[in-house]
Residue, then its C-alpha position, 0 to 999 in steps of 0.5 A: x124818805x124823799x129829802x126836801x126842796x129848797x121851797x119845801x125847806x122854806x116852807x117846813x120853816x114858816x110852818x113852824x111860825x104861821x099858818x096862813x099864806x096869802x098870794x098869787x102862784x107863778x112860775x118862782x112861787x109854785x113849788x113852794x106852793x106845792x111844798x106849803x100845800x104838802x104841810x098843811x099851810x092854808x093858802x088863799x088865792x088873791x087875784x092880785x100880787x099887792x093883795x097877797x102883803x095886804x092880807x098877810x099884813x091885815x092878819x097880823x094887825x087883826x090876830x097878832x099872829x104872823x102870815x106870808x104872802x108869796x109872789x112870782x119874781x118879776x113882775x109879781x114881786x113889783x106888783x107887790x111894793x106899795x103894800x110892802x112899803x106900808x107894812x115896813x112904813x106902819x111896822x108890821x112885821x110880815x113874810x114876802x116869800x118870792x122868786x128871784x133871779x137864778x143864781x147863774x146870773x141874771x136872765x133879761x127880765x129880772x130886776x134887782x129885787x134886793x136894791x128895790x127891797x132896800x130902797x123900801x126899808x125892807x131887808x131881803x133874805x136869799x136862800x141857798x141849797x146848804x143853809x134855806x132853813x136857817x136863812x128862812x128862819x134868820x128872816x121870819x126872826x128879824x120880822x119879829x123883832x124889828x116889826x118889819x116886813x122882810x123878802x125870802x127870795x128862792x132863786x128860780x134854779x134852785x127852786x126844786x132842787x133837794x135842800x141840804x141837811x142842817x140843824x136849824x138854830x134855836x128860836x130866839x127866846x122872847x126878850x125880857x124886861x128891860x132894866x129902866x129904873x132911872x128913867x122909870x123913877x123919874x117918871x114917877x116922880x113927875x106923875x105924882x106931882x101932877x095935878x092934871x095928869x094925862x096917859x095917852x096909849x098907842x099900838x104899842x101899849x096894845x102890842x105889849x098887853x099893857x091896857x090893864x096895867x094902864x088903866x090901874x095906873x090911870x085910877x092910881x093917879x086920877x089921871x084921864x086917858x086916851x089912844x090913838x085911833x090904833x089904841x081906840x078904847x084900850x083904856x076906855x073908863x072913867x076918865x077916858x076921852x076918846x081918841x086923840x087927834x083929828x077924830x077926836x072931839x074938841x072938848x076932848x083936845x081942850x082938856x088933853x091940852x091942859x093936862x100938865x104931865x103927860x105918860x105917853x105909852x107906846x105911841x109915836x105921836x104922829x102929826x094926825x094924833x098931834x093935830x099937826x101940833x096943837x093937841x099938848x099945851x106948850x107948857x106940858x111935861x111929856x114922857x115917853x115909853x116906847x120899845x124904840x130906841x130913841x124918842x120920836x117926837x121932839x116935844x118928848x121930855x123924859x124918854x124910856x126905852x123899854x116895855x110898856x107892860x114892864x113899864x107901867x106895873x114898875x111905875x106903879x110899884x114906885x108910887x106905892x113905895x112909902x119913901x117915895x113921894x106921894x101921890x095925892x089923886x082927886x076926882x077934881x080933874x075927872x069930875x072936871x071932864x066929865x062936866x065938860x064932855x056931857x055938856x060940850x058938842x060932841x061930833x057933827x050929827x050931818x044933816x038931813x039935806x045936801x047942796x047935791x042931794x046926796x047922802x051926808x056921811x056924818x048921817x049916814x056913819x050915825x045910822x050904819x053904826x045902828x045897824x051893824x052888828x055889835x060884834x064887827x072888826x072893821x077894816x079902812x080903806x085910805x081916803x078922805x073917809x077915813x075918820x067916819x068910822x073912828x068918829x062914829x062907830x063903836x069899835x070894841x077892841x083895839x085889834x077891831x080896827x085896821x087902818x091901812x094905807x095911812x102910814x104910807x098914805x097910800x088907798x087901794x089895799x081895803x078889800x086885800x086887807x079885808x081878805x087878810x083880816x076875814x082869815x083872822x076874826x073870830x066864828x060870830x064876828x061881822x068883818x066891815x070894810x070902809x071903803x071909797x070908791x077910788x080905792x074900791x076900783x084899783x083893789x076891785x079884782x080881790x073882792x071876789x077873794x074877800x067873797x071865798x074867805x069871809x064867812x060873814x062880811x059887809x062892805x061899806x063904799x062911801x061913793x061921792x063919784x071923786x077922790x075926794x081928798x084931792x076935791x076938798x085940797x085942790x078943787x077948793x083952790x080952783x084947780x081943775x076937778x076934772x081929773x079928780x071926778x070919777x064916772x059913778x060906778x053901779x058897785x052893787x051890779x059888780x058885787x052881785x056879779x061876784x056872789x055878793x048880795x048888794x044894795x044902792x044906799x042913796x037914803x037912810x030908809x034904803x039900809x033896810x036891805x042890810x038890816x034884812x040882811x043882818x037880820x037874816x043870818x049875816x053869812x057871807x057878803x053884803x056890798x052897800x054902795x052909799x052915794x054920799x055927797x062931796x060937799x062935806x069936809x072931814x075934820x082931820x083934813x081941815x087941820x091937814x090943809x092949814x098945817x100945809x098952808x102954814x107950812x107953805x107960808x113959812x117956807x115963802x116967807 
């Protein structure tokens, strides 16, 4: 029996947590392609090194499994850091394995890729002959638990060499519930004597399957409800006012402004979902559960640490303890709402006219969400477009959402992502990317990797010729545009190069083509290359720009 590799160990290892490997081969990762391709890992070629934490990273977001990405040292693991640092920045817990330096010392070309990992917030766990499988699975462990990306680093010389025998630990059991009653009784209380009582849900009350449990506490209360963009429509119901923040509507912000006691359940409370601190009424009580140690914004009252499920089911048990203090819901607050939404405005339908004649993106989302098929999983691009879907599209499922580049505020990781997320959707369901076309250009290589790993894909580039976050901050204040214009790209003649089927959308009649599209089967990938104008600002980014200028006003003065 021929013994294996170190990379053959590493990759037996991962093979007991995932499935699918992402990444670009060279000279550090081959053997442990090899290794990976021997026990039956599916891998899929990216076309650059960024592309292959990316996809592994939107894999995760879409399935909740875990994925790799793999890269040479050097410069394949450099060319990897911006989606690293997104993936430690949005907790997303996610495998790097690389080469690095050998273990005789440094070689001219390498960099120290452990300091450059640190630096990042990323841990890195270099493997030797006598312990690679207990290493691999120390690091595949901490990426679960801390929800982080983390480095394998095979050093070059050890690469193909045989791996000593060891017994692997036993896996980490899943941690059990946490003891919080203190904390959990006194968020009881304060959620019965509400009279306006709001549950705000985030990506952690997805990640901890809590959405059933939430809406019952929810109905128990006659509380309304709301997620942020990354909990879209886990508590969609009576009561439910949408997504909280800048791709909310404002009659959505007015009534979650008034609401007295606040159950925050795993969300971080973010600027964007704070509307830079205008979304909660001074005088509000806000609790927090939240698998963090700690509360992550200063507005927080009461603070439990624990399990949003655990959390919500103990809560709910409280409220039905005949000594405690009843509870006394009305539909008063709801009805409240519901008048209040059905007669306020909701998000600004576009116009049918632009100063430049271009297509207004409000429209053309409108129209796009008609169009699309109803099962879809949509994948976004960082960018000035960035709320158009939230806003205008109906997204089914919390997991049917992958926002990437906005904890980092990074663009350039859509179509790696997509690639990622094509790998994770289910038979029957239409992956969309959103793009821009600035962002569109720097990940262009891999939309022939989307094209091999979708079965069925639409891609949706909001091209107005600019980066147009810098024209609405910076153009606006007279700064010169010039660096911030982009020569307009025929995205469509590329997509066709490529195998795609593509169409230039420069009216609303011209989505036809997808629809033929659609209607046609929905297999494989269709490019819309919508000319949209830049003369239409999102709202997010105008409560972005004032938060800035306040701050800058206060800081002069």
């Amino acid at each position: 029996m021929t013994s294996l590799t170190v990379s053959g160990r590493v990759a037996q290892v991962l093979s007991n947590h995932l499935t699918e490997l992402f990444g670009v081969m060279g000279n550090g990762n081959v053997h442990f392609l090899d290794a990976a391709e021997q026990l039956g890992l599916r891998f899929s070629a990216v076309r650059h090194e960024g592309a292959a934490i990316a996809a592994a990273d939107a894999y995760y977001r879409t399935s909740g499994r875990l994925a790799a990405g793999t890269t040479t040292y050097g410069p394949g693991y450099t060319n990897a850091l911006t989606a690293l640092a997104e993936a430690v920045q949005a907790q997303i817990p996610v495998v790097l394995v690389t080469g690095d330096a050998p273990t005789s010392g440094a070689r001219p070309q390498d960099v120290d890729q452990a300091a450059i990992a640190a630096g990042l917030g990323a841990a890195t766990f270099t493997v030797t002959r006598d312990a690679a499988g207990s290493i691999t699975q120390q690091a595949v462990e901490y990426a679960l638990t801390k929800r982080t990306a983390v480095v394998v680093a095979i050093p070059y010389d050890l690469a193909a060499l045989p791996a000593a025998d060891e017994e692997l630990p036993a896996a980490l059991a899943p941690a059990g519930s946490d003891d919080v009653d203190g904390g959990l009784e006194q968020a009881a209380r304060l959620l019965a004597g509400a009279k306006r009582p709001l549950i705000l849900a985030g990506r952690g009350a997805h990640l901890a399957g809590a959405g059933r449990e939430l809406r019952k506490l929810a109905d128990r209360l006659g509380a309304l409800t709301a997620g942020t963009a990354l909990a879209l429509n886990l508590l969609e119901g009576d009561g439910y006012l949408g997504v909280a923040g800048g791709f909310g509507t404002d009659t959505a912000a007015g009534l979650m402004g008034e609401a007295d006691v606040i159950l925050v359940a795993g969300a971080s409370l973010s600027p964007f979902t704070m509307r830079f601190g205008h979304l909660l009424g001074p005088d509000s009580t806000v609790i927090q559960i939240d698998a963090a140690l700690q509360p992550t914004h200063p507005r927080v009252d009461t603070f439990v640490s624990g399990d949003v499920k655990s959390a919500a089911e103990r809560i709910l048990a409280l409220l039905d303890d005949p000594a405690a203090p009843a509870a006394s819901p009305t539909d008063a607050w709801r009805a409240e709402a519901r008048k209040r939404l059905a007669e306020g405005p909701a998000h600004h339908p576009g116009s049918a006219e632009t100063p430049d004649g271009r297509l207004d993106p409000r429209s053309l989302a409108k129209a796009l969400d008609a169009v699309l098929p109803e099962r879809r999983t949509v994948v976004q691009d960082g960018g000035h477009f960035v709320g158009w879907a939230p806003m205008y599209w109906h997204i089914p499922r919390p997991q049917d959402l992958v926002m990437v580049g906005t904890a980092y505020q990074t663009i350039g990781l859509g179509l790696a992502s997509a690639v990622g997320a094509a790998r994770a959707v289910e038979d029957g369901r239409t992956l969309v990317l959103a793009s821009g076309d600035g962002g569109f250009l720097m990940g262009l290589s891999d939309l022939e990797s989307l094209i091999g790993a979708a079965s069925s894909a639409v891609v949706v580039i909001y091209n107005d010729a600019a980066y147009g976050a810098e024209i609405h901050q910076y153009g606006s204040q007279g700064l010169t545009e010039k660096p911030m214009l982009i020569p307009e790209v025929d995205f469509s003649g590329v997509a066709r190069a490529l195998g795609a089927e593509a169409a230039i959308i420069r009216s609303l009649e011209d989505l036809s083509a997808l629809t033929d599209w659609i209607d046609a089967g929905a297999r494989g990938t269709f490019v819309a290359d919508c000319r949209i104008t830049s003369s239409v600002r999102a709202p997010w980014l105008t409560e972005w720009m004032a938060a800035s200028q306040a701050a800058k006003a206060t800081v002069a003065g």
